[in-house]
C-alpha positions, 0 to 999 in steps of 0.5 A, spaced: 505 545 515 511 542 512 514 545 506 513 541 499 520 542 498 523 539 504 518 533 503 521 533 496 529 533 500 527 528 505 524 523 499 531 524 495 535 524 503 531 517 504 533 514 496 539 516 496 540 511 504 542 505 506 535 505 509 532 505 503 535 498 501 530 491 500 526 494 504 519 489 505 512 493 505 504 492 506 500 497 504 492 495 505 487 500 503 493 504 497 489 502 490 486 510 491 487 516 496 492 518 500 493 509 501 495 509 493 500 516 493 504 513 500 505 507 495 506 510 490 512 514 493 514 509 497 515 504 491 519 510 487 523 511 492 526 505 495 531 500 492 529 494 490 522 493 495 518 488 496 511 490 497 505 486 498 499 491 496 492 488 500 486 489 496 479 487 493 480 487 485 487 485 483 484 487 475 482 494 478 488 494 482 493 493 475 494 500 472 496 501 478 501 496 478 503 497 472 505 504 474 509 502 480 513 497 477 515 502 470 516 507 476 522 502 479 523 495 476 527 493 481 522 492 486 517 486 487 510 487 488 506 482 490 497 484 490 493 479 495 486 479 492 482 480 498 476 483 503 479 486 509 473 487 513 473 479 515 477 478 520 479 470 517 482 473 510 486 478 515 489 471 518 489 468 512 493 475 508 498 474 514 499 468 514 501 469 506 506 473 507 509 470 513 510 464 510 515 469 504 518 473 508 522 473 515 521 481 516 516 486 515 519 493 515 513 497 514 505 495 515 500 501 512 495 501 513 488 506 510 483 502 509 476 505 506 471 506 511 465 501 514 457 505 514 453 501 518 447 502 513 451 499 507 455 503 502 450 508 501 447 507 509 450 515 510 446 517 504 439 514 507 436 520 509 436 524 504 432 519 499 
């Protein structure tokens, strides 16, 4: 497993780079868990990012982009209000982003999970 300290130097490593500079970003999936921690890294320790954040609640995700903008103001942040699980809104977020920008750098995706059963379908047995 890697160390907390390296991973600590390889972000102040990357900062500190050219890599690191106007870099374009989507993050699907990143208002909660491991998907909101890479954001939240990646968004703190790139120079001047623009990230596209794919979500359902632009108004649950706020916080969230308070916290990002305070962390680096120099970045842009831009929340596409959206359901992901329907294809045509994945078309259409694309399509978005395409029509803003030349490149993408960095596509993250961690979306939740699908339960065939509905949101508690896992949970049907035991009631």
């Amino acid at each position: 497993m890697v160390s907390i300290k390296d991973i600590r130097k390889s972000n102040a490593d990357f900062k500190s780079s050219d890599q690191a500079s106007g870099l374009v970003a989507v993050f699907v999936g990143s208002t909660s868990g491991i998907g909101m921690g890479s954001l939240k890294q990646f968004a703190k320790n790139a120079k001047a990012p623009k990230i596209y954040i794919l979500g359902r609640s632009k108004k649950a995700a706020a916080p969230l982009l308070d916290e990002i903008q305070k962390s680096n103001p120099e970045g842009k942040y831009d929340f596409i209000e959206t359901e992901i699980s329907l294809i045509k809104n994945v078309d259409k977020a694309c399509d978005e982003i395409k029509s803003k920008e030349t490149k993408v750098d960095l596509v993250f995706t961690s979306p939740g999970y699908l339960a065939f059963g509905g949101r508690l379908g896992m949970f049907h047995s035991f009631h």
